[in-house]
N, C-alpha and C positions, 0 to 999 in steps of 0.2 A: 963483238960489242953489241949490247941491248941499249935498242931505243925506244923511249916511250912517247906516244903522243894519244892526245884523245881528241876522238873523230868530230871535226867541223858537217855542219850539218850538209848533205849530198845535195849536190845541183845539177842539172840536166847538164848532158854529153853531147859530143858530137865524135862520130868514130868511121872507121869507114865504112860506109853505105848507114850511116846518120842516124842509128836507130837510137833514141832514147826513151827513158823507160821512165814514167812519173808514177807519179801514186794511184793513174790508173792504168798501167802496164803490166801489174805483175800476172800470176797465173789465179784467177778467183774472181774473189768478188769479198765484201765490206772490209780493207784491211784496212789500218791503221801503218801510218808511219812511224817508225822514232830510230833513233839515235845514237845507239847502244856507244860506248868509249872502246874504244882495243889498242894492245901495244902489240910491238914486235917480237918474235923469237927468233933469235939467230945466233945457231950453232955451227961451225965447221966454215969451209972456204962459199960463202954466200955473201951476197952484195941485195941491194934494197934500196929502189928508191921511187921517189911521185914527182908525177909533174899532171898537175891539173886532178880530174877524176880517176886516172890510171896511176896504177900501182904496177912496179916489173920488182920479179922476185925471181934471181938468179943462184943455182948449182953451180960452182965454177968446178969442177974439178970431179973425177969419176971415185975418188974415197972413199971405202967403206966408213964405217961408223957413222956414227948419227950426223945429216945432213940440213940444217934446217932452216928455212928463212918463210917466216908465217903470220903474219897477223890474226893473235890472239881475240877472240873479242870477246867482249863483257857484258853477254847477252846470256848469264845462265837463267833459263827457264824451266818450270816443271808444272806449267797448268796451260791452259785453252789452246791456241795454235800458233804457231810463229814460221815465219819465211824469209828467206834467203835470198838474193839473186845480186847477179852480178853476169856482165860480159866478159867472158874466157879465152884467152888467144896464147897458144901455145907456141912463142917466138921459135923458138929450136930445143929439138932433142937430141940431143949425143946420148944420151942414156937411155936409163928404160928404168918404166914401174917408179913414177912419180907421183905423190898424195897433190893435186890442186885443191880441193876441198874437203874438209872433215867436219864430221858432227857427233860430238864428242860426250861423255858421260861425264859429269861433274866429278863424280867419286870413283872414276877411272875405266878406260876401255875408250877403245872407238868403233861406233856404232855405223855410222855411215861416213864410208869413205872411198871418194872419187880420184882415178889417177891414171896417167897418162902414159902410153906405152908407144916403144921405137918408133911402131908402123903408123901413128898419126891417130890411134884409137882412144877414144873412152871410157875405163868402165870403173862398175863399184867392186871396191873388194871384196866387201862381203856378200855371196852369193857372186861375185864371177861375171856379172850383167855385161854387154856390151851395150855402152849409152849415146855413143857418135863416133864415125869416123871419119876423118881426111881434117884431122883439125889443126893441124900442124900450118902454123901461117895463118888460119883463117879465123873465124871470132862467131863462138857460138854464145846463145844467154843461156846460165844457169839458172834453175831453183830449185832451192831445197822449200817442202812443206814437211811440218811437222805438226801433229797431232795428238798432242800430251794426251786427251781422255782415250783417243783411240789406239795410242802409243807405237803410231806408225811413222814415217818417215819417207815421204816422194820427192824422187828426182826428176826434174822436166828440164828437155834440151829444146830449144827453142819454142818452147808453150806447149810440148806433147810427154804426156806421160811417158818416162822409158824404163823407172826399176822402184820399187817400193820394198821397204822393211817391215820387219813388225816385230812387235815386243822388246821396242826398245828400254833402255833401261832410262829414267830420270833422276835428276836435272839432267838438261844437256849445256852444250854450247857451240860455238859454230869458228871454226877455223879457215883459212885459205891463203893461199903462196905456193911454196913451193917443199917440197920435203918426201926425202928419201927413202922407198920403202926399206922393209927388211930385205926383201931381194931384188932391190933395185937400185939404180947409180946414175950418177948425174955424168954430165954436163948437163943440163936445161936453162930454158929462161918462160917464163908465165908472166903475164900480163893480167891484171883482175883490172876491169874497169865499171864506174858507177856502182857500186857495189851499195844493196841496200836492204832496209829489213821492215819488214811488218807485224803485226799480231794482229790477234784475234777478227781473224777473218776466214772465210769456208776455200775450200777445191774447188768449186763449184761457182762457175759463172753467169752472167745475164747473160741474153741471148739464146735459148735453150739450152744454156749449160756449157756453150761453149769459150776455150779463151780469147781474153780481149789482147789486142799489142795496140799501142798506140805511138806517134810519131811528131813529137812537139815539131811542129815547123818551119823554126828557128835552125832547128840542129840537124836538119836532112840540105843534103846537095839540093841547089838550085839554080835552074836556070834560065834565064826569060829570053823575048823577043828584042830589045834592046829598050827598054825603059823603065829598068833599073827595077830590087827587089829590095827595098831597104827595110833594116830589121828596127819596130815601134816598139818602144815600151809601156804597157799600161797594166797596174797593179790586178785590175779585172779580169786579164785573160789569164788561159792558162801557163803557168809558168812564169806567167811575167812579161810575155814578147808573144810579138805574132810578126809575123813577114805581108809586108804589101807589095801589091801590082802599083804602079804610077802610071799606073796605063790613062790614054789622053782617046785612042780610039775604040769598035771592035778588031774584032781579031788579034789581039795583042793577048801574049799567054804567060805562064810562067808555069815550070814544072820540076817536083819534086822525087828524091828519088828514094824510097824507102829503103828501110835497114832488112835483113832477110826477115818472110812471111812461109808458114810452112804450107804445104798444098791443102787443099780443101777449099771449102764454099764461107767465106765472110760477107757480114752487114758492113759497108761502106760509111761511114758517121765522118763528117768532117766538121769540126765546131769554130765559128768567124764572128770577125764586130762587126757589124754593122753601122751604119751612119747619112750621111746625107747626101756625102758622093761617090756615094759607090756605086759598081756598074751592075751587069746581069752575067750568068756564068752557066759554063759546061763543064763536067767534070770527067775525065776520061781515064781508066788503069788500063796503061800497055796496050792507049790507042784504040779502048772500047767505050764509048760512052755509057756513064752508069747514070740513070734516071733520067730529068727531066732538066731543064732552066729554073738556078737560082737567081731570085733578084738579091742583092745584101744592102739594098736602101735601105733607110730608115731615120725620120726625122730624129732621132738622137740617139744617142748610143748605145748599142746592143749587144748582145753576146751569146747568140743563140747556137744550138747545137741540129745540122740538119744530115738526114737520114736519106743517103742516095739511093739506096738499091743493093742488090748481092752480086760479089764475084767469084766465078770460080777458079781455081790457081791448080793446075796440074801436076806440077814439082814445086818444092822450095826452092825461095829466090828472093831477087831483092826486085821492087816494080818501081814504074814512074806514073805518077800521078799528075795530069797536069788540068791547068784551069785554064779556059780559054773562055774573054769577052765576048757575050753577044748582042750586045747591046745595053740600054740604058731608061732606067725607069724615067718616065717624062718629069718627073719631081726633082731628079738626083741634077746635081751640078757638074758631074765626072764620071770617068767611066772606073775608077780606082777597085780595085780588087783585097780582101783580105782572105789568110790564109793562116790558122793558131794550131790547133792539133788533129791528126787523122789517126780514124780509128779504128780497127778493121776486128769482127765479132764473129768467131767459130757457128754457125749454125749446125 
């Protein structure tokens, strides 16, 4: 049975190791958000369903013939760039050689298309690429960019280039769930979460080029010294929410634990309100301090975005960032801490 619905606008996640991805997450730099509508397609013994931002799109059954359970979407394009992304988590495979995302020719064919095999792997089909492996259970971020004037097409598994097309053919559109190759066969189950799209915007990021991920921090695990990290809301900050310290002394912390980061050297950006009681602060990844003493006083309120320092990250992984009071501008009335999004910048 076909179900239609059309797509409510996407709001920040929280998933395991809390990565969520806002309008400045994706892979690039100047995109645009929107909203494209898509329905489902299901053919054969498949099941479908949402709860919150995740989508689970299950193969019950190992039958040939056509397999399908997919969210269509109604993003056909054929001019400047458009992009893709969503978190991927491959619940189980009983089968082998599964499509989780395709990107598709308007007037037929499919051009780029990502799918999932026995041993926990990722690749595209066309051209054979392997794009990740061990994902079976675990939750990678997809993006597709696409390049109407250049009429190419990149895959990036957590913000690192892994396979690029070319000469593709236009319009396209963009699919993802679950669906069974020609020589492939379920049982499966796929999980799309946060799933979102942008236009016209470049590959190419601030920082010297490198990608940004950012981590609203409402939606990352946290955890303090015992006085409490309750989540504010105000229209100004990003997303809508920021999390505070109720901190009354120094030394009192709170710490956050990021969604996976790929290795390399990132610019540390953590953006907070500021106000009249709030305290002074250190900021530390995986127990290193990065830069110098924030104060985030400020006779009324603010929303500034400040520039810690660079880390370097060995292997990918997920890290903990924590904030720890060191005191108190002689103005402020409290030692209170705020903590809205972090942002870590490929150098």
């Amino acid at each position: 049975m076909k179900s239609k619905r059309i797509v409510q606008k996407l709001t920040a996640f929280a998933l395991a190791g809390g990565l969520s991805l806002t309008a400045s997450a994706q892979v690039g730099s100047g995109w645009t958000s929107y909203s494209p509508g898509k329905h489902m397609q299901e053919v054969g013994n498949v099941t479908h369903s949402v709860s919150g931002s995740t989508e689970t799109f299950s193969i019950n059954s190992s039958a040939t013939g056509e397999q399908r359970c997919e969210e269509r979407v109604e993003d056909d394009f054929s001019t400047s760039t458009r992009q893709f992304e969503g978190m991927l988590k491959v619940v189980r495979m009983g089968g082998t050689g599964i499509s989780v995302e395709q990107e598709k020719s308007v007037t037929g064919g499919t051009w780029l298309m990502i799918a999932a095999k026995h041993d926990g792997s990722l690749y595209t089909v066309n051209g054979g690429t392997t794009i990740a492996t061990g994902v079976i259970g675990n939750t990678v971020r997809i993006n597709v960019i696409t390049d109407c004037s250049a009429r190419t097409s990149k895959t990036y598994v957590n913000g690192s280039l892994k396979a690029t097309l070319s000469n593709i053919t236009l319009a396209q559109y963009h699919k993802y769930g679950a669906y069974r190759l020609n020589s492939g066969y379920g049982p499966c189950t796929v999980q799309w979460s946060n799933v979102k799209f942008w236009k016209d915007g470049s590959a190419s990021g601030g920082g010297g080029g490198g990608t940004t991920v950012s981590f609203e921090a409402e939606n990352l695990s946290v955890g303090h010294s015992g006085t409490g990290t309750p989540l504010q809301t105000d229209a100004n900050s990003s997303n809508g929410k920021w999390i505070s310290l109720d901190a009354e002394n120094t030394g009192s912390w709170m710490e956050f634990t990021t969604g996976t980061v790929q290795a390399g050297t990132y610019s540390v950006k953590m953006m907070w309100k500021g106000n009249n009681n709030r305290g002074q602060l250190s900021l530390k990844v995986d127990g290193t301090q990065v830069g110098g003493t924030l104060d985030q006083y400020s006779s009324g309120q603010t929303y500034p975005t400040t520039t810690f320092g660079n880390v370097t990250f060995g292997s990918s992984g997920t890290h903990k960032i924590r904030l720890t009071v060191t005191g108190k501008n002689s103005s402020s009335s409290n030692y209170v801490l705020s903590a809205d999004k972090f942002t870590f910048t490929a150098q």
